[in-house]
C-alpha positions in Angstrom: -29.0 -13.7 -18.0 -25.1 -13.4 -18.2 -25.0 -16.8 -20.4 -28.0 -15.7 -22.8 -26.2 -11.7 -23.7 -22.8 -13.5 -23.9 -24.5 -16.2 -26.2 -26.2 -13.2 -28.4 -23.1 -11.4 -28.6 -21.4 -14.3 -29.8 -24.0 -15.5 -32.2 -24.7 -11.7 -33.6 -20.2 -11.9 -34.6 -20.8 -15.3 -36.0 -23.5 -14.6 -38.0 -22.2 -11.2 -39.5 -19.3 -13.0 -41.1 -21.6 -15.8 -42.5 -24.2 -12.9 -43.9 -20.9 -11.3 -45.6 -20.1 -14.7 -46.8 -22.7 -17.2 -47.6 -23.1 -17.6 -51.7 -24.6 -20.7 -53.9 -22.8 -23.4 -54.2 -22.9 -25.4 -57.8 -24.4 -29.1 -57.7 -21.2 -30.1 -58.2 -18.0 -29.5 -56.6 -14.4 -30.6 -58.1 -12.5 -30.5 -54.9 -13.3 -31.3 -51.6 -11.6 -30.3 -48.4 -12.3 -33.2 -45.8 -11.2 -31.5 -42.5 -10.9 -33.7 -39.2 -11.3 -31.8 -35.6 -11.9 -33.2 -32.5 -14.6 -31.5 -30.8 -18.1 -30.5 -31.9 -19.2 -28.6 -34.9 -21.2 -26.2 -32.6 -19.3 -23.1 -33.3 -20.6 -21.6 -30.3 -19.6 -24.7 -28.5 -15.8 -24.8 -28.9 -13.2 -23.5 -30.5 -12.4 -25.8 -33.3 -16.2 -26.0 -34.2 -15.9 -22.5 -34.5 -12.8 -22.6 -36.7 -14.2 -25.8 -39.0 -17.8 -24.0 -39.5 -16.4 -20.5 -40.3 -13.7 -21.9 -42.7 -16.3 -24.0 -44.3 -18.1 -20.8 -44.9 -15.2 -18.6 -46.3 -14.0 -21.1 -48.4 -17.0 -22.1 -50.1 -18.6 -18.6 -50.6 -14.9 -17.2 -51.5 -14.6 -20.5 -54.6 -18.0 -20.3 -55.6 -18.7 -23.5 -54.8 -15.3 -24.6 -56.6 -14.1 -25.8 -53.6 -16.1 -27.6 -50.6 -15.4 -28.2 -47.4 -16.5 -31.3 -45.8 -16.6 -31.4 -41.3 -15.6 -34.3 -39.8 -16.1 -33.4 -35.9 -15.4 -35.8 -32.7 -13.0 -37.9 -34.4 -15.0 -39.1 -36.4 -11.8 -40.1 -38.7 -9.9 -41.3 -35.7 -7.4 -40.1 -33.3 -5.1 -37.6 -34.3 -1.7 -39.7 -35.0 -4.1 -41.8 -37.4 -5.5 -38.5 -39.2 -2.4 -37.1 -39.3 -1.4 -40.0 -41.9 -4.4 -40.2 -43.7 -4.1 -36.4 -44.4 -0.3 -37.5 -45.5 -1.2 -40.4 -48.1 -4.3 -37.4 -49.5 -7.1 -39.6 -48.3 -8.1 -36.4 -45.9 -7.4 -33.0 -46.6 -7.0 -31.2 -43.2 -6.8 -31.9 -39.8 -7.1 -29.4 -36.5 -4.5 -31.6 -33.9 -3.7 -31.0 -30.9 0.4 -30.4 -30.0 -0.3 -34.4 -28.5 -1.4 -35.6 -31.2 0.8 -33.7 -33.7 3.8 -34.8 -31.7 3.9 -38.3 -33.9 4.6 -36.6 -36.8 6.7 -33.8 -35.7 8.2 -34.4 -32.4 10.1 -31.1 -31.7 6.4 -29.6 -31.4 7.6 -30.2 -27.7 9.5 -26.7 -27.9 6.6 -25.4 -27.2 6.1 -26.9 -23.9 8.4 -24.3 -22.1 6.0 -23.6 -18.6 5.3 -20.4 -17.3 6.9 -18.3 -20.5 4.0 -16.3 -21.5 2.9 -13.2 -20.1 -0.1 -13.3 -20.9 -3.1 -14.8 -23.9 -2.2 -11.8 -26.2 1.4 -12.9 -26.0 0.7 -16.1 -27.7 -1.4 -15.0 -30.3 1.3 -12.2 -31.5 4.0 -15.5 -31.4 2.3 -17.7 -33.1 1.4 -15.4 -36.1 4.6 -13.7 -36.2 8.1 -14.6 -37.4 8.2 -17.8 -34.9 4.9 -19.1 -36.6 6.3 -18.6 -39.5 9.5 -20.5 -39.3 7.7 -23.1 -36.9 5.6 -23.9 -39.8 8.3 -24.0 -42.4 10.3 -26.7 -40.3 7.3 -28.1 -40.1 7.0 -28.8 -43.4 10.0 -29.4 -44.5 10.0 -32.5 -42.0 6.4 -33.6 -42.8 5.7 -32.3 -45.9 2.6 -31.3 -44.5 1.4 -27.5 -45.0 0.3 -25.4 -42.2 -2.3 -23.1 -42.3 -2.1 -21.7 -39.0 -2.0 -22.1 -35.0 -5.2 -22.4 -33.2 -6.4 -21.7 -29.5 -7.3 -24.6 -27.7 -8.6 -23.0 -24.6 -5.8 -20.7 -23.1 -3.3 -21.4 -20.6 -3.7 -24.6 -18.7 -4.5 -24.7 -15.0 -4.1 -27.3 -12.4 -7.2 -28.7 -11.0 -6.8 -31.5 -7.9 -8.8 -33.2 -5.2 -6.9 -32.8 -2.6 -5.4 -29.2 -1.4 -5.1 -25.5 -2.7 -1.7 -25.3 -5.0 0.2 -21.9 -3.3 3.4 -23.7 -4.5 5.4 -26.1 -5.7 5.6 -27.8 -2.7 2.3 -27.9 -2.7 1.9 -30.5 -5.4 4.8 -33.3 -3.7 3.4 -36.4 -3.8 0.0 -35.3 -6.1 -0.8 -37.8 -8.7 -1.5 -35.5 -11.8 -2.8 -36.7 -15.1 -0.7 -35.7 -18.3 -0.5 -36.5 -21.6 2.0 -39.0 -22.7 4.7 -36.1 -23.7 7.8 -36.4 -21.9 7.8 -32.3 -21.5 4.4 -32.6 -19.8 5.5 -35.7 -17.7 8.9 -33.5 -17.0 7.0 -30.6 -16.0 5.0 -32.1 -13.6 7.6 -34.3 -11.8 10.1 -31.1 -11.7 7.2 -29.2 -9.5 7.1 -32.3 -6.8 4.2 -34.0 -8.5 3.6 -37.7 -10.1 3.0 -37.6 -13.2 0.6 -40.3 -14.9 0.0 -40.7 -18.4 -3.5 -41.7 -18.9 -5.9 -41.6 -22.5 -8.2 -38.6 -22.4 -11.3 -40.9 -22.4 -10.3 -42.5 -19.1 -9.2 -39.3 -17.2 -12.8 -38.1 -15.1 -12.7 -42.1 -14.5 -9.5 -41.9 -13.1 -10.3 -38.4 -11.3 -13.6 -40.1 -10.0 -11.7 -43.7 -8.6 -8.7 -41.1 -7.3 -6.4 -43.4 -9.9 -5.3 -40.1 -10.6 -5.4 -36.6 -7.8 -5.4 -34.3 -10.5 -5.5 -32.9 -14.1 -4.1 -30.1 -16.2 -6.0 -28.4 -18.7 -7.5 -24.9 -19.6 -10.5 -23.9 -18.0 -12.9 -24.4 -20.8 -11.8 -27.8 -21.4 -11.9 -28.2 -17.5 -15.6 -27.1 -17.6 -16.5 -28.9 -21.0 -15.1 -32.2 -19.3 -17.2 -31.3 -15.9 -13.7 -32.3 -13.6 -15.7 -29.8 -11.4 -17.8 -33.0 -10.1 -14.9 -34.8 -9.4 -12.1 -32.0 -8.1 -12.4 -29.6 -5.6 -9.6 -27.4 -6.4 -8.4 -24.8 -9.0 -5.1 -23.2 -9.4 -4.8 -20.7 -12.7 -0.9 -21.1 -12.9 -1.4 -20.2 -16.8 1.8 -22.8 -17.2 1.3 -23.9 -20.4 0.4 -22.8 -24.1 -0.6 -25.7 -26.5 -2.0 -24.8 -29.8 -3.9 -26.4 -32.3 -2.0 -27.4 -35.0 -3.6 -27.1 -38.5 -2.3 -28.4 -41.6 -3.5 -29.5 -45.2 -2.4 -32.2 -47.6 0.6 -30.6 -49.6 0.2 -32.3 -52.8 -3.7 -31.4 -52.7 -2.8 -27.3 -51.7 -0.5 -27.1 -54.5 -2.9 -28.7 -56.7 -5.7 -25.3 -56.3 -5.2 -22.3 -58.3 -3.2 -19.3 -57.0 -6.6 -17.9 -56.2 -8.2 -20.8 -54.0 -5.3 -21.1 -52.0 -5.2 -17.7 -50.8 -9.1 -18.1 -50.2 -8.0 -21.4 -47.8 -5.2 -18.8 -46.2 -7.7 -16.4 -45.6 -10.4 -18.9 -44.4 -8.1 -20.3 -42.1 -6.8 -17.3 -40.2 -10.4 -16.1 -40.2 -11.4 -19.0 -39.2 -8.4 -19.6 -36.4 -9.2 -15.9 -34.4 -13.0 -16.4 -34.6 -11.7 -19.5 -32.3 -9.5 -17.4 -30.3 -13.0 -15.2 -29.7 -14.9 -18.2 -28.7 -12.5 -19.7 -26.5 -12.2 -16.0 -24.4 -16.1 -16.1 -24.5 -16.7 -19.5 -23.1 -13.7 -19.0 -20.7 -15.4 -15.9 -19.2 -18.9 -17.0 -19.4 -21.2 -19.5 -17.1 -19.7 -22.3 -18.8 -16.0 -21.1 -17.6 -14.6 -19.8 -15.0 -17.7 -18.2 -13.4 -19.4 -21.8 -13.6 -16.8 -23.9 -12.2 -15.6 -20.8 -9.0 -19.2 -22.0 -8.3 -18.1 -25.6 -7.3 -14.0 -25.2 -7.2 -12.2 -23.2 -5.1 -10.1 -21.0 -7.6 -7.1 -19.7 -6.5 -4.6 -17.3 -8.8 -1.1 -17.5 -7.3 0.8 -14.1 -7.3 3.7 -13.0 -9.4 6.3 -13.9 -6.7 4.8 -17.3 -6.6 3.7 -17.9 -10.5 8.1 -17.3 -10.2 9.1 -19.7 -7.9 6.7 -22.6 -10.3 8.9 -21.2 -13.1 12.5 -21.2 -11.5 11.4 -25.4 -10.5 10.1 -25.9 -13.5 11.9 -24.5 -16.8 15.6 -25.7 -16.0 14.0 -29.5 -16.4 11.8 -29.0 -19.5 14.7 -27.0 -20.8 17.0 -30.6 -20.3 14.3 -33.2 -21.8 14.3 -30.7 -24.5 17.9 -30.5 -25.3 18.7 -34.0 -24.8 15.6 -35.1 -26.8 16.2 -32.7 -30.3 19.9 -31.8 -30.0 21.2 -28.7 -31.3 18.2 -27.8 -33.5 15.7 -28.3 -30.6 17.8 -26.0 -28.6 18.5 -23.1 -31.6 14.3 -23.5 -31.9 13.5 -23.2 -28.3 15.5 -19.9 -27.8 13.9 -18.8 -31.2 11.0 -19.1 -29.5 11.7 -18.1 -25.8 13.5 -14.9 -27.7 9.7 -14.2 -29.5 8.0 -14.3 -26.6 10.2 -11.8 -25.1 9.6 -9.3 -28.1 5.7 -9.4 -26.8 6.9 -7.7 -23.6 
């Protein structure tokens, strides 16, 4: 019953903005927006199918058709390094990456792989689409040449989930083998706490959880769910450690090439598009495919404030290092830019 109202409610939002926005589209289009994601194009399914199928809509209705925007969902172009240079050399338009993915264009995104500096979801949004966003995506592209469009929600905070023991504290992880990606922050974070951190490709990890290859995982809870680690982990820790956005960008050299009104129709679109994911992702991380599902199967535990402290006094003096040594001066300047705008959300 809970599933089905939340499901309504959800589908009732969606469809308002597509009734608002819907027009006819000429036979013909002149410019076409090829946009990569990774996920599906349900936009009740995740947040980037969210993003991709109300963009499409915006855009399309707000051109009259001058402009189309074509999905390409699952990876369908490839991974997200390899996207990332076909959207440089104009073959695709857009691409929705994740901060792992975006990391091979524009390293420093590891900045944002501080742990435990957010207060809480509303925190990030305010960040990301304030004066930090702002001057995050100007360095972005003055170093890529890439424009952004905006910073997405790719679940929430991230949570550890393991096989073997409740996570009360940092000593609670020595000796856990913990999947990560291959980002030295990540790999940082995770050793700094006590753990072993092991880089292993996303289409190997429930494998690896399954075999015991790895003990353990970190990801947010929708992902968690999505990826059903509840069949192969017993244990869930909310430590809300980590923020990684979806990075969204667009071909430069195509952006400039719309007129003064298209693009601010594709700026619109895209933050339309970018909190209609935010939505989704809180709806699917409080409904029966979130939390509520996987409390079913996991034992969930939310550590308190004195303990969610003691995770952050371990961990932020290490990421802080790998950070400073890895970008210098400008990695450091950035990171207290961004440290410093999370502060103004308290």
């Amino acid at each position: 019953m809970k599933t089905r109202l939340l499901k309504r409610v959800a589908a009732t939002a969606v469809a308002a903005v597509l009734a608002t926005t819907l027009g006819a589209a000429p036979a013909f289009a002149a410019k076409v927006i090829k946009l990569h994601h990774l996920n599906n194009d349900d936009p009740f399914d995740n947040p980037t199918g969210a993003m991709a199928t109300v963009f499409k809509s915006l855009v399309e209705a707000g051109t009259n058709g001058e402009v189309t925007v074509q999905t390409f969902p699952n990876g369908q172009l490839g991974k997200d390094a390899e996207v990332l240079q076909q959207i440089k050399a104009g073959v695709v338009q857009s691409g929705i990456h994740s901060v792992g993915g975006f990391a091979s264009a524009y390293p420093m995104i590891g900045v944002l792989d501080m742990p435990f500096a957010f207060p809480n979801i509303s925190s990030t949004y305010a960040v990301f689409d304030g004066p930090f966003g702002d001057r995050l995506a100007g360095d972005i592209k003055a170093r890529t040449g890439l424009e952004v469009l905006g910073f997405g929600d790719s679940g929430g905070f991230f949570a550890f989930t393991n096989s073997k023991r409740v996570i009360h504290s940092p000593a609670d992880l020595d000796g856990l083998k913990i999947r990560t990606m291959g980002l030295d922050t990540h790999k940082t974070l995770v050793s700094s706490l006590g753990g072993q951190p092991a880089a292993i490709a996303w289409s190997e990890v429930y494998t690896a959880l399954q075999t015991g290859v790895a003990d353990g995982q970190m990801n947010p809870v929708p992902i968690v769910s999505f990826a059903k680690f509840d069949e192969v982990q017993k244990y869930l820790t909310l430590t809300q450690h980590l923020f990684a956005p979806y990075v969204w960008v667009i071909n430069r050299e195509f952006f400039d090439g719309l007129t003064p009104e298209e693009q601010a129709v594709v700026r619109y679109a895209a933050r339309s598009a970018i909190v209609a994911g935010r939505g989704m992702a809180r709806v699917i991380e409080a409904s029966d495919r979130g939390l509520p599902h996987l409390a079913q199967r996991m034992e969930v535990y939310t550590p308190t404030a004195a303990e969610r402290e003691a995770f952050r006094e371990a961990a932020q003096p290490a990421v802080r290092k790998v950070i400073v040594e890895r970008f210098g001066a400008e990695g450091e300047e950035m990171l207290d830019a961004f440290l410093a705008a999370i502060e103004a959300t308290r």
